[in-house]
N, C-alpha and C positions, 0 to 999 in steps of 0.2 A: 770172154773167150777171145783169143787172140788170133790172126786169122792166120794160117799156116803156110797162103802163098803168096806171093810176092804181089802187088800191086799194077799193074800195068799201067801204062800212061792214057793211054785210052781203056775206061770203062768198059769192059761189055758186060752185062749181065751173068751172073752166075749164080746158077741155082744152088742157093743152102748159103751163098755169100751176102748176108743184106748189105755190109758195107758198099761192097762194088754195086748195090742193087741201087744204092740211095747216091750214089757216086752215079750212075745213069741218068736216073731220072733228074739230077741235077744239072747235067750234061746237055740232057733233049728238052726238060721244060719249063725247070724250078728256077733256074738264072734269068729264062728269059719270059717267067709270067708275071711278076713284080709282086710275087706274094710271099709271107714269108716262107721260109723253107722247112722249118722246123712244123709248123702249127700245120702245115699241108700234108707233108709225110705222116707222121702221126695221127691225123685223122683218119688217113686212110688204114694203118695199121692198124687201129682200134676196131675199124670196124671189119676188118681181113678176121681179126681177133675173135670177133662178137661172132665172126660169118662160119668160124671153125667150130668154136665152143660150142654153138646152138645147131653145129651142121643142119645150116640152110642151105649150104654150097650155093649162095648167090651174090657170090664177090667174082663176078666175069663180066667180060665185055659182052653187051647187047648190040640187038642190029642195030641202032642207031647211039650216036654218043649221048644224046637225050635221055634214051632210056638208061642208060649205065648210069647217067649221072642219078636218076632216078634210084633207084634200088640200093647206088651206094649211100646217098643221103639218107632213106630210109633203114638201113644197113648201123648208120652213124647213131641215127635217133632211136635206134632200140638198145644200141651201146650204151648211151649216156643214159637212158631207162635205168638199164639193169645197174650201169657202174656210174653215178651220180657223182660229179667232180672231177669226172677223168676227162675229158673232152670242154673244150672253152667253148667251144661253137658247134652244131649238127649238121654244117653244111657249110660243102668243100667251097674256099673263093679259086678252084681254079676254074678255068672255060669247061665246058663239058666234051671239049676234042682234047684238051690238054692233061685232065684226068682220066679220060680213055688209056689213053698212053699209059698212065700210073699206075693205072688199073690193071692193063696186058702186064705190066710187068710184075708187078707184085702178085697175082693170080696165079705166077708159076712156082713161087714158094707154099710150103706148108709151113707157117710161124710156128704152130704151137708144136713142132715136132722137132724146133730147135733147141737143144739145153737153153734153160735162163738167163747161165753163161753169154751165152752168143745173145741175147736179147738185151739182158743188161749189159752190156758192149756196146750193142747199136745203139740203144736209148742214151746213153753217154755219149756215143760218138755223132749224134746228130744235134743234143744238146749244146756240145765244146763249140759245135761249128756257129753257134747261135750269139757267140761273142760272153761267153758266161765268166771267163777266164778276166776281162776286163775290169770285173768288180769285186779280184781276189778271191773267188771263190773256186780250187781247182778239185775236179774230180780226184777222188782217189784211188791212184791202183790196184786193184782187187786182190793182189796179193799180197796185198799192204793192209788192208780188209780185212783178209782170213788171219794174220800175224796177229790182228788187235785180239779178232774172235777166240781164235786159238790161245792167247795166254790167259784171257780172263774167263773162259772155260764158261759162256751164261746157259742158264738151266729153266726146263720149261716152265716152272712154280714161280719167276723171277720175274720184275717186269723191267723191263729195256727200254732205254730212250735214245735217242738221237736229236737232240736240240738244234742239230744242222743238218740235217738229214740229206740234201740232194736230193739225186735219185734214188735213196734208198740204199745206196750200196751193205753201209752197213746192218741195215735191218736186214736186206735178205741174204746176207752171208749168217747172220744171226741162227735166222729162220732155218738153213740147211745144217750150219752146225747140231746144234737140238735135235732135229728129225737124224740128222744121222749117229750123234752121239747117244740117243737116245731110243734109237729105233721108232721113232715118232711117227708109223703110217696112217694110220685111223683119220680119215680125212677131219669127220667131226672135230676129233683131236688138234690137228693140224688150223682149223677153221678158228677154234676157239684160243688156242694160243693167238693165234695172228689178232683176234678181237678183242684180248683182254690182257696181251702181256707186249708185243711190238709198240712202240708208239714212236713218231715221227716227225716232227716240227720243222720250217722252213721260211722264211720271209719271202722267198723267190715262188711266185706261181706255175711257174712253168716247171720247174724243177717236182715240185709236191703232185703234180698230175703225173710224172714218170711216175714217180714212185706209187705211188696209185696204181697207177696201170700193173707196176711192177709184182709187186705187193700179192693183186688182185689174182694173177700170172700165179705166183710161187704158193699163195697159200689156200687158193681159190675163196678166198673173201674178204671182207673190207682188214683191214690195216687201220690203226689211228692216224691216218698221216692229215698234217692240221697244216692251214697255211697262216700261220702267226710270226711275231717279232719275237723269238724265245728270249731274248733279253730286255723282254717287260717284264716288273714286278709290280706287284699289288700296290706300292703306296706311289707309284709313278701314273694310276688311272687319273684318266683325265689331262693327262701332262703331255702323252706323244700318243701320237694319230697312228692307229695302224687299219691298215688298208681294210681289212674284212670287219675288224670290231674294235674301238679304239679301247676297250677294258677288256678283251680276253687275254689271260696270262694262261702261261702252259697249268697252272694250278688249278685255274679256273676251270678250265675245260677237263683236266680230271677227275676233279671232283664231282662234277658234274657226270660224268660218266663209270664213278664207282661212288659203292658206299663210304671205303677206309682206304680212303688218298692218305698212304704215308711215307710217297717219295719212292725211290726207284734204286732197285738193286743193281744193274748194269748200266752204264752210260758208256756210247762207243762213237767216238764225232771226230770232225777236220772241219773246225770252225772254219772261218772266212781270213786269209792270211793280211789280205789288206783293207783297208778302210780305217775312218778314226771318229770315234764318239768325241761331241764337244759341247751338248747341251748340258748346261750345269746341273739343271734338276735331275737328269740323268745319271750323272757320273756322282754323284752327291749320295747316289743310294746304294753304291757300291764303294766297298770299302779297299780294294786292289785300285781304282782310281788314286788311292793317296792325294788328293785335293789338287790330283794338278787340275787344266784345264781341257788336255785333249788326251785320249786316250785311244787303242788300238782295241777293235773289237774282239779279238782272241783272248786276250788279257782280261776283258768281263766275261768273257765265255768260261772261262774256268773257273772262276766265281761260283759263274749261275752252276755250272755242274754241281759244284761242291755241293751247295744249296739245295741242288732237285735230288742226291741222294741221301739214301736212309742212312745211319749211321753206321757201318759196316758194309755199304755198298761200295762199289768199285768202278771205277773211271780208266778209262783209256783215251789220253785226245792227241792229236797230230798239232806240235807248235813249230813253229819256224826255230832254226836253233839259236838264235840270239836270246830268246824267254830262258834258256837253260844257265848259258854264258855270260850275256850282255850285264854289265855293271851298275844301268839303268833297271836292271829289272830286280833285284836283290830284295825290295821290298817283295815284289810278286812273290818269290820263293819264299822267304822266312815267312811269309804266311799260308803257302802252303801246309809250311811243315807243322805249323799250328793246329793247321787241321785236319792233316791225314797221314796215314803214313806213304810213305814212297815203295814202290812194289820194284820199278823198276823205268828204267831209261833207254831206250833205245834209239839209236841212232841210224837215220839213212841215208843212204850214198844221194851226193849231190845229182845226181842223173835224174832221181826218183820223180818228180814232178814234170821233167823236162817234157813235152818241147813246150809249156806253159811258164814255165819260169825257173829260172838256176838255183832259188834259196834252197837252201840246204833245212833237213827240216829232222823232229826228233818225236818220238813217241812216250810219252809220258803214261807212267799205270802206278796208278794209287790207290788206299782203299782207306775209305772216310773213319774220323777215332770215334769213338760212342764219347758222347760228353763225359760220362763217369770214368773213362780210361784215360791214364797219364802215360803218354807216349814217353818211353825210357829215350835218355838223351842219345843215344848213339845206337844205332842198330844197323844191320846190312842192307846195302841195296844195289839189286843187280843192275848192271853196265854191260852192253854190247853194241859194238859197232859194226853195222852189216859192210861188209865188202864188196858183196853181189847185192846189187839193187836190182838187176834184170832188166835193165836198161842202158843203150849208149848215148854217146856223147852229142846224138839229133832227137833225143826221147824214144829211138825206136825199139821195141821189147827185144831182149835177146833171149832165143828158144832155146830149151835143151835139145840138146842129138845122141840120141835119134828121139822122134817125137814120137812123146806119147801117145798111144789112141786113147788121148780122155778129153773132157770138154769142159777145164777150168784152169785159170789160168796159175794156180797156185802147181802146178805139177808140170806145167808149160812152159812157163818162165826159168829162166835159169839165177836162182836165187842161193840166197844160205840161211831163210828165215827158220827150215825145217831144225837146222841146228841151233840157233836161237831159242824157238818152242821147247825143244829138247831139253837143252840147259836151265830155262828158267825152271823148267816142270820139277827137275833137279835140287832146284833152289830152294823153289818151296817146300818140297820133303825135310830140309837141312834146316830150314826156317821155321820149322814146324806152322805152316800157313796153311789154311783150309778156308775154300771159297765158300760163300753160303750158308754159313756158322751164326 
């Protein structure tokens, strides 16, 4: 959710505004307690969270900063009880005068009575602030999100992945399309999708605990969100250390948690735009490597996609636009087309990422051939280039006018994606294409 009024240069507190909330408290305590910023905030949210959910109503200041800090550690440690992995630690490093303070203020909000919208906002915008952008990995605009959601139309029988999940963005854009195109209210309903058809993968820890929290928030129960390397494979065990388990592969852990792991019918991701693989035994089990020596992570990301779905499944992934153009990469495409068809290409205005970085980036949607189908040599494939990205030339969102009374930012934003949706939906009746088949 985007927030509708202007910023002020001093923070004051605004109730229903958490940005400006976390904008204060960074102001009076978080600059100057030497803790991080993010892992502070957030615990306290969690446990604001836990304090609403089980209305305890004992997220307040006590007579003494001792006892506050009391109540909210224990607060903390019935959170991470109920939601195991969402919380790194059950107790605040700040002072217990300087958490009072965090405490006064975040006390005067009701979280859970905010759209998700506004939640999944702040948990993004307090992650950006944590230097996440450094390691090429940029959040993606949520109306960039519902775009992917919207063309590849997933359905609640279906299972979804996200092998770069973030915070989740696109699980729980996933999550609301379904319930809403589906009438989806029956909580059990709602519970059971989120535990047997969502699933979320991440190498960043701190990112896979939002999403968690998020998840936890939109579907009220666990989420697959896994903190793994999604681009391990099985004959690489043993070869590269990953943090939690040096042989869990995304396979691994499915299998393990169903009976008939047969790969995945929606795949909706914004790999990581920079970094570069260069361990040989690595790049050696990937066939988009082409023997060179160093390789870009996004480039085996589309791989592994292909890979984790079922043969008729369908992919949506966010590449930088050079993957589409660039002369270097011609091998990468002629083996796409090998192996799937192309649904369609979309392009987005150079703003779209901005104030994180000016590449210009493009939306890829394909859907996997069945071995036994011979993909006819020429066939159609839809092309559109957005105009409106809903962003200017400082990254800052530009709103429609007059604004809506709604709490997402796909109706906030002033875009042209709805005509895009429009057209391709177009496309596919003309293509005779049926998702789900």
């Amino acid at each position: 959710m985007i927030s509708k009024k202007g910023m002020a240069k001093r923070h004051h507190n605004q109730t229903g505004n958490l940005q400006s909330l976390f904008l204060r408290m960074e102001e009076l305590v978080l600059a100057n307690s030497g803790e991080d910023e993010f892992e502070e905030v957030f615990k306290l949210l969690i446990a604001k969270l836990w304090d609403e959910r089980s209305q305890q109503s004992r997220f307040h200041c006590y007579s003494t900063n001792e006892a506050t800090f009391a109540a909210i550690t224990k607060l903390m440690q019935q959170a991470e009880k109920e939601w195991p992995g969402v919380l790194n630690e059950v107790k605040s490093r700040l002072t217990p005068e300087h958490l009072s303070i965090c405490v006064e203020a975040i006390s005067k909000h009701t979280i859970s009575n905010d759209s998700l919208d506004v939640i999944d906002s702040f948990f993004e915008f307090i992650v950006s602030k944590s230097a996440k952008s450094s390691k090429g990995q940029y959040f993606t605009p949520r109306h960039v999100v519902e775009l992917c959601v919207r063309i590849l139309e997933p359905a609640s029988h279906e299972m979804i992945l996200d092998p770069a999940c973030g915070s989740g963005g696109f699980l729980l854009h996933t999550l609301r399309f379904v319930r809403r195109n589906e009438e989806l209210n029956n909580l059990e309903e709602v519970q059971r999708f989120c535990s047997e058809k969502l699933w979320g993968f991440d190498i960043d820890a701190r990112a896979t605990r939002v999403a968690k929290a998020l998840m936890l928030l939109a579907g009220d129960g666990s989420s697959n969100i896994i903190r793994l390397n999604s681009l391990l494979k099985s004959e690489m065990v043993g070869l590269f250390n990953n943090t939690d388990d040096p042989n869990l592969t995304i396979e691994d852990v499915c299998r393990s948690r169903m009976k008939r792991y047969k790969g995945f019918d929606v795949i909706l991701t914004n790999p990581p735009f920079a970094g570069e693989i260069r361990e040989n035994y690595f790049l050696n089990c990937y066939t988009v490597a082409n023997k060179k020596h160093r390789v870009e992570r996004d480039i085996l990301f589309m791989e592994r996609c292909i890979e984790l779905l079922k043969p008729g499944g369908r992919l949506a992934i966010v590449l930088p636009h050079n993957k589409f153009a660039g002369n270097s990469f011609s091998f990468l495409r002629e083996w796409i087309l090998k192996k799937a068809r192309v649904l369609a290409v979309i392009g987005l205005g150079r703003h779209t990422f901005l104030p994180h970085t000016h590449q210009k980036a493009s939306i890829l949607f394909l859907q996997k051939s069945h071995p036994s189908t011979k993909l006819l040599p020429d066939y159609n494939i839809f092309f559109a280039i957005s105009e409106r990205d809903g962003k200017n030339s400082k990254g800052q969102f530009i709103l429609r006018k007059p604004y809506f009374e709604v709490d997402n930012d796909w109706d906030i934003v002033d875009h042209d994606f709805s005509e895009i949706t429009e057209n391709f939906a177009r496309f596919l009746i003309q293509e005779n294409i049926r998702f789900g088949e």
